[in-house]
C-alpha positions in Angstrom: 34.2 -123.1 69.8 36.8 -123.3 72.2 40.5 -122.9 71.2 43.2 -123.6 73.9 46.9 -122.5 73.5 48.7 -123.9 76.4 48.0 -125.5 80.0 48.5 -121.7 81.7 46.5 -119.7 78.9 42.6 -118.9 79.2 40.4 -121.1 77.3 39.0 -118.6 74.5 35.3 -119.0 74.0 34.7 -117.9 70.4 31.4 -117.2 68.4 30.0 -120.0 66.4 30.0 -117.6 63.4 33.8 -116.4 64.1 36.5 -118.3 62.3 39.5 -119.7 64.6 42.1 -118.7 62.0 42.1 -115.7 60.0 44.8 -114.5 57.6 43.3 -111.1 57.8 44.4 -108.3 60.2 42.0 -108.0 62.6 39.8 -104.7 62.6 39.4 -104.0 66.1 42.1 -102.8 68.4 43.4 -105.0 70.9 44.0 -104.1 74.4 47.8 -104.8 76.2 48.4 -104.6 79.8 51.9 -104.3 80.9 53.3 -103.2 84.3 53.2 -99.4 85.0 57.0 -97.8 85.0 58.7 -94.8 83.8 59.8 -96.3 80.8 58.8 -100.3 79.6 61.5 -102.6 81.3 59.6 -105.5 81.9 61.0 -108.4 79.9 57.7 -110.5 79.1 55.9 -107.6 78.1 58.8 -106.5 75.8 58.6 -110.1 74.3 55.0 -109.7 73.8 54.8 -106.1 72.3 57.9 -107.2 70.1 55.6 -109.8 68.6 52.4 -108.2 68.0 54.8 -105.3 66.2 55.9 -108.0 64.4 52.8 -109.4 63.3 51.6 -106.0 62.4 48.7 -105.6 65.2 46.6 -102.5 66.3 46.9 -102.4 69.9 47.1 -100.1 73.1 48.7 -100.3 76.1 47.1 -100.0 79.4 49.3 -99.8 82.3 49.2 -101.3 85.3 50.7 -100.6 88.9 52.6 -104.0 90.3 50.4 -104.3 93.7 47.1 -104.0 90.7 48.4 -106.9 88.9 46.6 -109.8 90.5 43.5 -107.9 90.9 43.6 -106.7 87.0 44.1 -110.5 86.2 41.0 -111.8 88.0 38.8 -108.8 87.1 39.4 -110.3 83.8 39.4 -113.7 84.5 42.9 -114.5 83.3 44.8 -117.2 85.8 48.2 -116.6 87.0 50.2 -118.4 84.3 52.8 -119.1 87.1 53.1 -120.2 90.6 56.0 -119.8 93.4 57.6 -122.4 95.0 55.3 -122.4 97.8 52.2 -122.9 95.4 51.0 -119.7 95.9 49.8 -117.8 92.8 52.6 -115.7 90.8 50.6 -112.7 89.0 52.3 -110.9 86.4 51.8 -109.7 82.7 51.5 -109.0 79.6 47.7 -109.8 78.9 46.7 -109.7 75.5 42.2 -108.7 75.1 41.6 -109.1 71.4 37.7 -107.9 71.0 37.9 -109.3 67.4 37.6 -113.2 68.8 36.7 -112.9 72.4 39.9 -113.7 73.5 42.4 -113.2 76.7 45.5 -114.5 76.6 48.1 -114.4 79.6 51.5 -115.5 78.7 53.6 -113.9 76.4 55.0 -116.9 75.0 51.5 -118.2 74.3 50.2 -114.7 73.1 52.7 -114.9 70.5 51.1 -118.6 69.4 47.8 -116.7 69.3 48.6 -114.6 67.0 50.6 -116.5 64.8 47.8 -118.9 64.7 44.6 -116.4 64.7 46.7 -114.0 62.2 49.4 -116.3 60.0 49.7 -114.2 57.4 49.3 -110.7 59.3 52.5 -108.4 59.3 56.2 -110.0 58.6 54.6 -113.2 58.5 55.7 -116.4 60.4 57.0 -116.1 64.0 57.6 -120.2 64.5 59.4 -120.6 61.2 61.8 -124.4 61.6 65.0 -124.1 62.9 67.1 -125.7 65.6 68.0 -123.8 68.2 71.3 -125.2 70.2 71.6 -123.2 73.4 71.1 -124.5 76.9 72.5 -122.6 80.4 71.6 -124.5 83.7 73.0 -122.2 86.2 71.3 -121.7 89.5 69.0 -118.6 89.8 69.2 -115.9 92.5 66.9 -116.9 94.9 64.6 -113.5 94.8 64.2 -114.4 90.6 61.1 -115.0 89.3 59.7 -118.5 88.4 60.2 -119.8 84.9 57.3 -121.1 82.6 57.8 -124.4 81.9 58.3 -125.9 78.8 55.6 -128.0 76.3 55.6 -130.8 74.0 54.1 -129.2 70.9 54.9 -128.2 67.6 56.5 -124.9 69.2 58.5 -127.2 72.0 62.0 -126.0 70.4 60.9 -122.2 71.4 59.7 -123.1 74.4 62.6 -124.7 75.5 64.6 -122.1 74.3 62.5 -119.6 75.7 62.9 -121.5 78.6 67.1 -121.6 78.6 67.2 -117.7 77.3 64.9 -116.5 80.8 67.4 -119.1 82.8 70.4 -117.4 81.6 69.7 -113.6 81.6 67.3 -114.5 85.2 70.8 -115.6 86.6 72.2 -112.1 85.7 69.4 -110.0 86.9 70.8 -109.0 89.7 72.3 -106.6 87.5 69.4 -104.7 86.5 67.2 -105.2 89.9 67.9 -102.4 91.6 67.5 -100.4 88.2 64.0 -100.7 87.2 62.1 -97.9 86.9 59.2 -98.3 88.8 56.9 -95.5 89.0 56.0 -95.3 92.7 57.1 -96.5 96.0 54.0 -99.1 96.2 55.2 -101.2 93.5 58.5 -101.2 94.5 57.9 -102.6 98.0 55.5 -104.6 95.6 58.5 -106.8 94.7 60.1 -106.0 97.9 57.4 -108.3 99.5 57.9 -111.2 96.1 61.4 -111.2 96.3 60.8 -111.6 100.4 63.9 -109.3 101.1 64.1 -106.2 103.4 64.7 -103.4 101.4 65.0 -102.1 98.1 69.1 -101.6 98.9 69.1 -105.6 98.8 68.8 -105.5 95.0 71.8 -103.8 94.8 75.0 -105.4 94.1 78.3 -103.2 93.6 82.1 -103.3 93.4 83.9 -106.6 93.0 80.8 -108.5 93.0 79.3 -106.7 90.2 82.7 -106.9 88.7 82.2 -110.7 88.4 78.9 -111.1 87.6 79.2 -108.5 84.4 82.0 -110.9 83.3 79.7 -114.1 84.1 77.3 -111.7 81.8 79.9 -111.4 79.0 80.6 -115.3 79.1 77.4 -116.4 79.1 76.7 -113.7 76.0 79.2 -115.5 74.9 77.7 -118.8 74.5 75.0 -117.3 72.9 76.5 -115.5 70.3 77.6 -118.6 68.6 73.5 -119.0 67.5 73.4 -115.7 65.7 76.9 -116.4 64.3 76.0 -119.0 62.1 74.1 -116.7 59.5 75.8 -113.4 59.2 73.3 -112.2 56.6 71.4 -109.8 59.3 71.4 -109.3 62.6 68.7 -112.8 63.5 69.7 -116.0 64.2 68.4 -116.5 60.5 70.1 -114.2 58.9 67.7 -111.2 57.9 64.7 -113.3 58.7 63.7 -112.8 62.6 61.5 -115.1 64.6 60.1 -115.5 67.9 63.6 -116.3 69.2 65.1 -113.2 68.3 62.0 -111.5 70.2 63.0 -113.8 73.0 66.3 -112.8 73.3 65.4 -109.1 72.2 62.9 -109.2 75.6 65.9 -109.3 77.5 68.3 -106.9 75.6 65.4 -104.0 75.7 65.5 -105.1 79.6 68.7 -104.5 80.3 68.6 -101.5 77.9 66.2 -99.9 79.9 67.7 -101.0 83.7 71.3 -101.4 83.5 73.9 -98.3 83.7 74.3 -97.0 80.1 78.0 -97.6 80.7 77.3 -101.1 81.0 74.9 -101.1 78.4 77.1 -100.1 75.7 79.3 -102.9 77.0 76.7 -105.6 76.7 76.1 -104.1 72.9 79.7 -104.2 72.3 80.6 -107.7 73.2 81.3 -110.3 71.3 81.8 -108.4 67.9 78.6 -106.1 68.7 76.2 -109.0 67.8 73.6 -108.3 70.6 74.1 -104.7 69.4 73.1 -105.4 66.0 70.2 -107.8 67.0 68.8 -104.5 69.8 69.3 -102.4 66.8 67.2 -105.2 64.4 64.5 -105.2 66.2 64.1 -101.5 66.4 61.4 -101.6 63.5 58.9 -103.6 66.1 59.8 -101.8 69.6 57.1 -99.2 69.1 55.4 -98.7 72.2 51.5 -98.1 71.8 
């Protein structure tokens, strides 16, 4: 049987026997690969892990060095789910090996419809539940950011373009956090040294009245944001006490800049705007586990 997620995802082969849908937790351990740092800052991997915590699934993490990622990926026969704008291949993670189906998925959005699909009933339930979600940003990106998955016309389009706008806006404030993350060696530094195509790792830093402005371009475009998870003050979600996908979404990006930015300015970022991004951070502590 073969069961296809999305145009960047591998096409899962699955045993004749095995059922494409289960409402069962699966009974064998997953494997998920994230990039090797000194503590998990990666924002698609945060997304990822947020979801199968979510969905209640027994995984591990493996990690792996940035200059390993491509070669990780085709050992395993996963694509690169992106490309940069000179068509060259953009490798990155998370991956997602579940041994109970036969499956590798490469994208976290589309690991996320994986498991909701394979496992609907696992954990807290549904990660796509209906809603409209009103928020767009269309601001340039700094031109060492990396390249955005594109949206799709499915039944999960509305998280996908949201997923879409959400990476836009906090991608045109990562110049915050670049020179922050904590690598674990001086190879995958100069790693994204060579993908950003600047000249040293001091070019990710940006200090003094330019930082000034960009944490307030920050703060606005929080903003903008907070209006979404204003409109239900039951809990800290954009539904109230129920979270979804798009809380993950967002909460990739807050466990980010938790992890990267100075905690001054962290405790900033959860004090904004009434503390509403501190309250969502502090939501989604019951799925952060790292495995």
């Amino acid at each position: 049987m073969i069961f296809k997620l999305g145009e960047n995802v591998v096409v899962v082969p699955l045993s004749s026997s095995s059922p494409a849908m289960t409402s069962l937790k699966p009974s064998e351990v997953m494997d998920f690969y994230d990039i090797a740092m000194r503590r998990p800052a990666s924002v698609n991997p945060w997304k990822a892990r947020l979801a199968l915590n979510f969905k209640g699934i027994a995984h591990k993490t493996i990690w792996v060095p940035l200059p390993d990622i491509g070669k990780v990926r085709q050992g395993l026969g996963v694509p690169a789910c992106r490309t940069l704008p000179d068509g060259s291949d953009y490798y990155t993670l998370p991956i997602l090996v579940d041994p109970n189906t036969g499956s590798k998925i490469g994208d976290s959005f589309d690991i996320s419809v994986y498991l909701q699909k394979t496992y609907p009933e696992s954990g807290d339930g549904d990660l796509f539940p209906a809603q409209v979600l009103d928020y767009t940003f269309d601001q340039d990106l700094p031109p060492w950011a990396p390249p955005l998955s594109k949206p799709r016309e499915d039944e999960y389009a509305e998280y996908a373009k949201f997923n879409m706008h959400i990476d836009r806006a906090f991608s045109a404030h990562v110049s915050l956090m670049g020179f922050y993350i904590p690598f674990d060696s001086q190879e995958s530094k100069d790693e994204l040294i060579r993908r950003a195509g600047v000249k040293s790792w001091d070019d990710f830093e940006i200090k003094g009245e330019a930082r000034e402005k960009m944490i307030e371009s920050f703060r606005l475009m929080l903003g903008d944001l907070a209006k979404l998870f204003s409109k239900d003050t039951s809990g800290p979600f954009i539904l109230g006490k129920q979270a979804s996908y798009a809380d993950l979404i967002v909460g990739g990006w807050l466990y980010m800049s938790h992890a990267t930015l100075p905690d001054n300015e962290w405790q900033e970022v959860r004090s904004w705007h009434g503390g509403i991004f501190g309250r969502l951070f502090d939501g989604l502590q019951r799925y952060a586990e790292v495995k």
